[in-house]
C-alpha positions as CSV (number, residue, x, y, z in Angstrom):
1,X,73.7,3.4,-43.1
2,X,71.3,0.0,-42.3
3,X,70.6,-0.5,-38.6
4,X,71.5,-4.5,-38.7
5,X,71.5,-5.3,-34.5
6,X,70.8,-3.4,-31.6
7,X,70.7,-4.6,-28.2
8,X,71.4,-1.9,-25.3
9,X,70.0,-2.4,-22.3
10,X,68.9,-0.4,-19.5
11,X,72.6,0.7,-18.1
12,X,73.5,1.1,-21.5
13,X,75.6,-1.0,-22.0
14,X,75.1,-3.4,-25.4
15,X,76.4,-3.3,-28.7
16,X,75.0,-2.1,-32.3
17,X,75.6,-3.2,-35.7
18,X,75.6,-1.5,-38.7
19,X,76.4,-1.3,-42.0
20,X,77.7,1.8,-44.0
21,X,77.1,2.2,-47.5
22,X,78.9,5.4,-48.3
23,X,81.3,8.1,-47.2
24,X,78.7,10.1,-44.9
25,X,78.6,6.7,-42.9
26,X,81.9,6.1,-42.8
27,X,82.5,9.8,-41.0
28,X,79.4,8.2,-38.9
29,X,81.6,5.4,-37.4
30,X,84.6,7.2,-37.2
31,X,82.5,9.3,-35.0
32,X,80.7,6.7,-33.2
33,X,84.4,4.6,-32.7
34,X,86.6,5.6,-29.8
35,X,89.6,4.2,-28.1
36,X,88.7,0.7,-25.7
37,X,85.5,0.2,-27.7
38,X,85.4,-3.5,-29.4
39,X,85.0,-3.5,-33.2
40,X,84.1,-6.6,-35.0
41,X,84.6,-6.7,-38.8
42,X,85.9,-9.1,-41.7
43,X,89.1,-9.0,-42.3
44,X,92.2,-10.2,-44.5
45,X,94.8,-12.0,-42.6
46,X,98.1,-13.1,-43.9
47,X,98.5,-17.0,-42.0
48,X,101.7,-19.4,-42.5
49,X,101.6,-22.9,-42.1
50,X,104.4,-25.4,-41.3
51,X,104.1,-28.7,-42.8
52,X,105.4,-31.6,-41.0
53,X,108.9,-31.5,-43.5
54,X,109.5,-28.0,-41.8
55,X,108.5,-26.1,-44.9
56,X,106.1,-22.9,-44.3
57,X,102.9,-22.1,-46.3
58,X,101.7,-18.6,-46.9
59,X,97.7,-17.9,-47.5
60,X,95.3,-15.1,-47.2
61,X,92.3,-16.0,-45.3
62,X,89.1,-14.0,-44.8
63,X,88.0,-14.5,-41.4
64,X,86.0,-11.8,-38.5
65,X,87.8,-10.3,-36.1
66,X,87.3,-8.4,-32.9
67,X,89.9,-5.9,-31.6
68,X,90.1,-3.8,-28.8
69,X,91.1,0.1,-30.5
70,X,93.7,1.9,-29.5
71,X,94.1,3.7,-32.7
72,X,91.5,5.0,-35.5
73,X,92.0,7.1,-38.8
74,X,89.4,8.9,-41.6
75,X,90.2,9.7,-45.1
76,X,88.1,11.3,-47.2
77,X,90.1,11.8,-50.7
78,X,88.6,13.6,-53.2
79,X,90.1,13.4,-57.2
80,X,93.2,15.7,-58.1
81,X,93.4,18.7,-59.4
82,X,94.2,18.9,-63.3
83,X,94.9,21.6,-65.6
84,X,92.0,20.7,-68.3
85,X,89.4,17.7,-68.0
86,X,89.8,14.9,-70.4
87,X,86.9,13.2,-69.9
88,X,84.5,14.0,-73.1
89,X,80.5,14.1,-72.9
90,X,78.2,12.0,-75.3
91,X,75.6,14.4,-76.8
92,X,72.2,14.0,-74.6
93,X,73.6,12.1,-71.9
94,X,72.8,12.3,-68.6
95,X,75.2,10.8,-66.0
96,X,75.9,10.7,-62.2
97,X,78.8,12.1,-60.7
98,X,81.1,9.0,-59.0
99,X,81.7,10.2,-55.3
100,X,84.8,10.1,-53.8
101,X,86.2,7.3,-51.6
102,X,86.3,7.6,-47.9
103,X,89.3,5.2,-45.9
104,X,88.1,4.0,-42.3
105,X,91.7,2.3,-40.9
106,X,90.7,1.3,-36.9
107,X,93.9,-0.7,-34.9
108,X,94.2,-2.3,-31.8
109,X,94.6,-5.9,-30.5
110,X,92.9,-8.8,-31.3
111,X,90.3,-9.4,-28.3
112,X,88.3,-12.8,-28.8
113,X,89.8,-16.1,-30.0
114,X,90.4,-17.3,-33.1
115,X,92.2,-20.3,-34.5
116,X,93.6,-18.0,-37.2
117,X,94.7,-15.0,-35.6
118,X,96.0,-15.3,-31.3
119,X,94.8,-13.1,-28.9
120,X,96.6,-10.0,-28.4
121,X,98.0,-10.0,-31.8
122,X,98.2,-6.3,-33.2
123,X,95.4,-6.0,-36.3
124,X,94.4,-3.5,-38.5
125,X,90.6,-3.4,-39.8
126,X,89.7,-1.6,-42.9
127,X,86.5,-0.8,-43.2
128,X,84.7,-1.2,-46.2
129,X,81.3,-0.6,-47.8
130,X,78.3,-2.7,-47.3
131,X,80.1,-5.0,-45.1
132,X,78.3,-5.5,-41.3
133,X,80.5,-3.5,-38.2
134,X,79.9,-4.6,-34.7
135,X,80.3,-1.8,-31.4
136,X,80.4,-2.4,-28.3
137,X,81.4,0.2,-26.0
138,X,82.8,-1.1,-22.8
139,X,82.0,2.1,-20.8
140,X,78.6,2.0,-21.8
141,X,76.9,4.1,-25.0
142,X,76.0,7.9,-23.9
143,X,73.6,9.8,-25.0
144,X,75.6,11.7,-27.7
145,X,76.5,8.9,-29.2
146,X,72.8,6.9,-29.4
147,X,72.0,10.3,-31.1
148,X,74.4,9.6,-33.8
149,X,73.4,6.1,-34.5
150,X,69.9,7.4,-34.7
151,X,71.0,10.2,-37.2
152,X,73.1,8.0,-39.7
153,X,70.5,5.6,-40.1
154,X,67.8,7.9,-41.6
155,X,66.9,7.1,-44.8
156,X,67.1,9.6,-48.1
157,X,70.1,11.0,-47.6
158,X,73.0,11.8,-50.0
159,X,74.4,15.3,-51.8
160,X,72.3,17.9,-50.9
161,X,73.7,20.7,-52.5
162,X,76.4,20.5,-55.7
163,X,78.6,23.5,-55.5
164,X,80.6,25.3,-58.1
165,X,82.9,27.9,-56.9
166,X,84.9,29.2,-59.9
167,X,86.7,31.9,-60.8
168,X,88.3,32.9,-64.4
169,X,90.0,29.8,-65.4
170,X,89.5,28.0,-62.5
171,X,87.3,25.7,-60.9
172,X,86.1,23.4,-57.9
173,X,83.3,21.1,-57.7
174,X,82.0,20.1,-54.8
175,X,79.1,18.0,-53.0
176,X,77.9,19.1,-49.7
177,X,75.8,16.7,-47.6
178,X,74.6,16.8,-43.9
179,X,78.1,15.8,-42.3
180,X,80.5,16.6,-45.1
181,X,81.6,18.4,-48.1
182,X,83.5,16.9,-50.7
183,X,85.8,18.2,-53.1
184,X,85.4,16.2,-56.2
185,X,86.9,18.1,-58.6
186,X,89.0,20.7,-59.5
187,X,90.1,22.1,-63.3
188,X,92.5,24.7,-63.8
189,X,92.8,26.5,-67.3
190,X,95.4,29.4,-68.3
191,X,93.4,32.5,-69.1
192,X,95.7,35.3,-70.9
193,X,95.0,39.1,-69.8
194,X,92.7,41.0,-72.0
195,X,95.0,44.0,-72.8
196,X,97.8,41.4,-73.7
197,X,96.3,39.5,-76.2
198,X,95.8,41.5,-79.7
199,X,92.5,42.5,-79.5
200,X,90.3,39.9,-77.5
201,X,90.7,36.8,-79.5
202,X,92.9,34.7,-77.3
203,X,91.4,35.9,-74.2
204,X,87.6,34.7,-76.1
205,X,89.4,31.4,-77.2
206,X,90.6,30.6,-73.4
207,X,87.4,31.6,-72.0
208,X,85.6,29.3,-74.7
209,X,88.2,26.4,-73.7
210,X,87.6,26.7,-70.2
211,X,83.9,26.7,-70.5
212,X,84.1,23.4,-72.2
213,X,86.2,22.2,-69.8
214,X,84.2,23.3,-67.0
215,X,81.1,21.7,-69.2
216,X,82.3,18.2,-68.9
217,X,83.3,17.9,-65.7
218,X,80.0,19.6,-64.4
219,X,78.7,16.2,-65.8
220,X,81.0,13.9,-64.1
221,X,81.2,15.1,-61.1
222,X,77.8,16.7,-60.3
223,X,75.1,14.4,-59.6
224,X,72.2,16.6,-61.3
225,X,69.9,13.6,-61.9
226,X,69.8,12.8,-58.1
227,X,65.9,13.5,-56.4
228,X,68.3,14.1,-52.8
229,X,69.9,17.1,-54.9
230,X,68.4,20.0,-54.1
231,X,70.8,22.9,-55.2
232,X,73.3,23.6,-57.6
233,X,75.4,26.4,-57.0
234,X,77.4,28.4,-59.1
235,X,79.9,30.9,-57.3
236,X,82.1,33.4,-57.8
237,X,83.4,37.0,-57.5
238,X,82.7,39.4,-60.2
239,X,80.4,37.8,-62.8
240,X,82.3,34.6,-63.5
241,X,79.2,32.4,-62.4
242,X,77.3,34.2,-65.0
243,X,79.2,33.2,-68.0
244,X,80.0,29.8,-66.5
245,X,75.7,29.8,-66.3
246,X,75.0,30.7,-69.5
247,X,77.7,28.3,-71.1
248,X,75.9,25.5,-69.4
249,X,72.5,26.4,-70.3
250,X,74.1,26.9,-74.1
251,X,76.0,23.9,-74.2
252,X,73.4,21.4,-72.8
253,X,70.8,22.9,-75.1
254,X,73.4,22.6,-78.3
255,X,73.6,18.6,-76.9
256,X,69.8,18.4,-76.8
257,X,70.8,17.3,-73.0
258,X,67.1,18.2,-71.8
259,X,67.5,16.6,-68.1
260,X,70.7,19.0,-67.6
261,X,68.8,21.8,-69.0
262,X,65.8,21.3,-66.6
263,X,68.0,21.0,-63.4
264,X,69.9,24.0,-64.2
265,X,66.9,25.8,-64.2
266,X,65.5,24.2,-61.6
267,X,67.7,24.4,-59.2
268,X,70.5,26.9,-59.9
269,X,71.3,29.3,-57.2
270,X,74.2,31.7,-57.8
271,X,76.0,33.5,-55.0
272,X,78.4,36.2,-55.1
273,X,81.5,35.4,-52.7
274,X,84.5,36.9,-52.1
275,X,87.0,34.5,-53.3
276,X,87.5,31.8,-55.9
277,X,88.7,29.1,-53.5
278,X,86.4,26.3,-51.5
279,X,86.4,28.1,-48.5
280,X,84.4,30.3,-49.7
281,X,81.1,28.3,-49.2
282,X,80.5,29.2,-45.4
283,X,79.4,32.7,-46.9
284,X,78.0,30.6,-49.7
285,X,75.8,28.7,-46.9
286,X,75.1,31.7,-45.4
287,X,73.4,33.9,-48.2
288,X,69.7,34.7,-48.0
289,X,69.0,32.8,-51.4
290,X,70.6,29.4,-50.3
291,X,69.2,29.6,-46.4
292,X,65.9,30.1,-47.6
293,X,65.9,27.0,-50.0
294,X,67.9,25.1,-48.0
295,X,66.7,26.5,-44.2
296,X,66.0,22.4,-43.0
297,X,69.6,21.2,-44.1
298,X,71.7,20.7,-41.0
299,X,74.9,22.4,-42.9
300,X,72.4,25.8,-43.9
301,X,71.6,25.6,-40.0
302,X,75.6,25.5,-39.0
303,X,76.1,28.5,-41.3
304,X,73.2,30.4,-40.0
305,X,73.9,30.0,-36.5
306,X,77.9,30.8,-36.7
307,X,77.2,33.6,-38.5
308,X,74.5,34.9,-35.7
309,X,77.2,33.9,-33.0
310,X,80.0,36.5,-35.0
311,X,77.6,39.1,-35.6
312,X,77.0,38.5,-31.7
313,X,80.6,39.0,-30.5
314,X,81.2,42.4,-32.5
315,X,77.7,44.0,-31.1
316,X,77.4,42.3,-28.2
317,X,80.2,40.2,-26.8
318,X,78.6,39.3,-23.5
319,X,76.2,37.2,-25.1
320,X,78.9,35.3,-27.5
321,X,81.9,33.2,-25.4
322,X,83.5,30.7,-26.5
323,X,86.1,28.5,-24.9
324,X,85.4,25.1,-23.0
325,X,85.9,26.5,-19.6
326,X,84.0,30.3,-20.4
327,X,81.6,28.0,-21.7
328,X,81.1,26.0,-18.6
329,X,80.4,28.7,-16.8
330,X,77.3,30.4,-18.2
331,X,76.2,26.5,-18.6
332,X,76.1,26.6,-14.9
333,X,74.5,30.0,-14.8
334,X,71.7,29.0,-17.0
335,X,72.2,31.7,-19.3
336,X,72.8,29.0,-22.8
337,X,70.8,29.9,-25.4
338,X,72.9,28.1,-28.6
339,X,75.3,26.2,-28.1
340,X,77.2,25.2,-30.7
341,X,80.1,22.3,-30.8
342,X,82.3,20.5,-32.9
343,X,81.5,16.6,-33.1
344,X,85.7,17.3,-33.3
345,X,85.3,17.8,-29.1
346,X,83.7,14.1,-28.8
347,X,86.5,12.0,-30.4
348,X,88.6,13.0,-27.8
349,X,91.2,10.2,-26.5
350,X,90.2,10.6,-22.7
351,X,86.9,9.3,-21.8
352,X,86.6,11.4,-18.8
353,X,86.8,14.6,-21.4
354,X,84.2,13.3,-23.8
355,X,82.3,12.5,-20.7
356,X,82.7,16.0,-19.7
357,X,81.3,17.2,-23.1
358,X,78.2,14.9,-23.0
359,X,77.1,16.1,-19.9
360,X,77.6,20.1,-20.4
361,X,75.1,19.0,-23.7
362,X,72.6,17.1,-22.0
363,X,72.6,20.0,-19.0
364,X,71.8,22.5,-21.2
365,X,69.3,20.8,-23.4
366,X,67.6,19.9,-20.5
367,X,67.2,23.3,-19.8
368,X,66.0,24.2,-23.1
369,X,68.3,25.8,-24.9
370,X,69.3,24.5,-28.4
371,X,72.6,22.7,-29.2
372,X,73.9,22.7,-32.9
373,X,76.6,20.2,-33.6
374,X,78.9,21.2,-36.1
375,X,80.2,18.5,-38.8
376,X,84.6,19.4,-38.9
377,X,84.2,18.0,-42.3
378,X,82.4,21.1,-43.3
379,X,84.0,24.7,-43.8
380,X,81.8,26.5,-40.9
381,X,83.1,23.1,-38.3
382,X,86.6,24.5,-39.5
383,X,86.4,27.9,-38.3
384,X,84.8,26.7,-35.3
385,X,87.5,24.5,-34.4
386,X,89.8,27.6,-35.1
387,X,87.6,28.8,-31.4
388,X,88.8,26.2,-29.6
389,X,85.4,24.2,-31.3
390,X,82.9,25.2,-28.7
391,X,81.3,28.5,-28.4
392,X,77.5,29.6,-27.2
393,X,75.6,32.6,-27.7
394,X,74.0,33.9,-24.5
395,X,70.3,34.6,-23.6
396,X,71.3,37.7,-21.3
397,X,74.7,39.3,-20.9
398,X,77.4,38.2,-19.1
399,X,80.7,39.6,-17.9
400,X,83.4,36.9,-18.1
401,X,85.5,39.4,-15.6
402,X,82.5,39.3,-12.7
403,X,81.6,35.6,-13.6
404,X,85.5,34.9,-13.2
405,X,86.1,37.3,-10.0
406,X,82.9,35.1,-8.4
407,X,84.4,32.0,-9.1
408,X,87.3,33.0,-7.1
409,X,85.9,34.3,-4.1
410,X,83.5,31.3,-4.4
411,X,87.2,28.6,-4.3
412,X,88.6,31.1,-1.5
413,X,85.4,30.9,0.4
414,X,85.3,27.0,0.2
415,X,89.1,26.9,1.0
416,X,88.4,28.9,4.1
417,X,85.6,26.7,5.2
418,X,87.7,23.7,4.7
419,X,90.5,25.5,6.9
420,X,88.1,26.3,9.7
421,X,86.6,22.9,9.7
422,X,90.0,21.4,10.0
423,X,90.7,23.5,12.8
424,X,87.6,22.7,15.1
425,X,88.5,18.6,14.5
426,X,91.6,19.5,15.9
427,X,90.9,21.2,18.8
428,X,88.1,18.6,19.7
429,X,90.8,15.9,19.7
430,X,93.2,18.2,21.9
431,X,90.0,18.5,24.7
């Protein structure tokens, strides 16, 4: 993402400009939108003309506009699914995987004039790529938000770790970055049962088959020659990733495909996991091999620190809550060590909820404690959001029963007060 224009001033109020350049940035601004805020962007409009002899003129013009949102929506598609990759592989070549395409729709009225378009009229924007996108938030930019700008704009990013969870005959390729993961890919091959094939031939033929199909669309959809590419994963249960490893290794030496050859020694790390389906990366993200060569990413740090908060709750479940208003409590007891929160919490509709949010993250970072913001485009945001997408893990134990019994006496005692100040007004205005 390029920082084009900023200008907030000291109240915060202002506006930024920026301009995405690939799918991470469009999550960015879907993040960074929210409803009343006013988006300016180019835009395709469909205008009639009357002529003078009553007859009406259709044209497409391409013209800015500004609209007020009321409605906002993120897709990230990835390619299908296909039973064997087509796609064949020159020998020695070395080319990039082409990333999937995200869709940024944002809706609302039309909010500054324009002799194309009135005001009020109901638009839709579609965001594209490399094209400049105004914000101004009318209530003013928090500090959550500024955070994100600041984040998106950082330069060097892109795939981080290419993933390959497979099992026999099947196959998923996927690109993991700092805010998402991608499925690019996916190949399916039918793989008969050992003991039904006459000896092992057929079974050695599929195998061979699904290795070559695996083989080629390794090389379309993994982006090995990146620099920002730091691991490449091959996972599975059993030994699957084994075989699918050596195949590449024998296949890219067979093509005299040295550059492959080098980043597959370079930087293959294979994980064992318990299933052969995507969801199988948080433990993939999680294992001591990837954390240690990938302990700076912000998605290693996610799976680290979910993994510390379950591990938490089953020896120790007065240190882990979850829950937005569990959560609140021990925020106002000061007893936050982690907290961790879906970025899913801050695109909330309401202001006053968002609002809410902001401040519980700057309360508790201002008391030092350390707050991890999950992406809900990766796997570990997912099952985070499955706990009501905020959680924390505790410096010292607390009982939610004692902490919830206080509260109550503390509303009861406050009630009374207000009773028994009511009453001596009264009786001051009887005297």
């Amino acid at each position: 993402m390029k920082l084009v224009g900023k200008f907030i001033d000291k109240t915060r109020t202002g506006h930024v400009t920026l301009r995405p350049e690939d799918d991470e940035d469009m999550w960015h601004l879907y993040n960074l939108i929210q409803q009343g805020d006013l988006v300016r962007a180019p835009a395709i409009r469909r205008v009639q003309n009357v002529s003078a002899t009553g007859s009406t003129e259709s044209h497409r013009v391409r013209l800015h506009l500004t609209i007020q949102v009321s409605k906002i929506e993120f897709s990230s598609s990835g390619a299908p699914s296909s039973s064997a990759d087509q796609a064949s592989s020159t020998a020695g070549s070395s080319s990039a995987a082409p990333t999937a395409t995200a869709a940024l729709h944002i809706s609302g009225p039309v909010a500054s004039e324009n002799r194309h378009v009135k005001m009020g009229a109901f638009h839709t924007l579609d965001i594209e790529s490399n094209r400049d996108v105004r914000i101004e938030k009318v209530e003013g930019w928090d500090s959550v938000a500024l955070a994100r700008v600041e984040e998106s704009c950082v330069p060097g990013r892109g795939a981080e770790v290419g993933a390959v969870v497979c099992g026999e005959g099947t196959a998923a390729f996927c690109l993991l970055s700092q805010h998402m993961t991608i499925v690019t890919h996916r190949i399916s091959v039918p793989i008969p049962r050992k003991a039904s094939a006459p000896g092992t031939s057929q079974y050695e033929k599929a195998m061979a088959r699904f290795y070559a199909t695996l083989y080629d669309a390794f090389v379309r959809h993994i982006p090995y020659t990146s620099p920002s590419l730091r691991a490449i994963v091959f996972a599975s249960p059993g030994w699957v990733r084994e075989g699918v490893f050596n195949a590449m290794m024998t296949e890219a030496g067979r093509r005299g495909d040295k550059i492959l050859s080098k980043a597959l020694r370079e930087k293959t790390v294979k994980v064992h996991v318990s299933s052969p389906h995507v969801h199988s990366l948080v433990e993939v993200l999680k294992s001591p091999e990837i954390v240690a060569q990938l302990k700076e990413t912000k998605f290693a740090r996610e799976g680290v620190v979910l993994d510390k908060f379950f591990k938490m709750l089953g020896v120790e479940e007065m240190r882990a809550w979850y829950g937005p208003d569990h959560v609140h409590l021990a925020a106002d007891r000061g007893a936050i060590g982690t907290l961790l929160i879906s970025d899913e919490l801050f695109r909330a509709s309401d202001p006053k909820l968002r609002k809410k949010y902001v401040e519980l993250v700057e309360g508790v970072q201002q008391k030092g404690a350390e707050v991890v913001m999950f992406s809900s485009m990766h796997e570990s945001g997912q099952q985070l959001n499955q706990l009501t997408g905020i959680a924390a893990i505790l410096t010292f134990p607390l009982d939610i029963e004692v902490v919830e019994a206080e509260e109550r006496e503390a509303k009861e005692e406050e009630k009374r007060r207000h009773e028994e100040e009511g009453e001596v007004v009264d009786g001051g205005g009887v005297g």
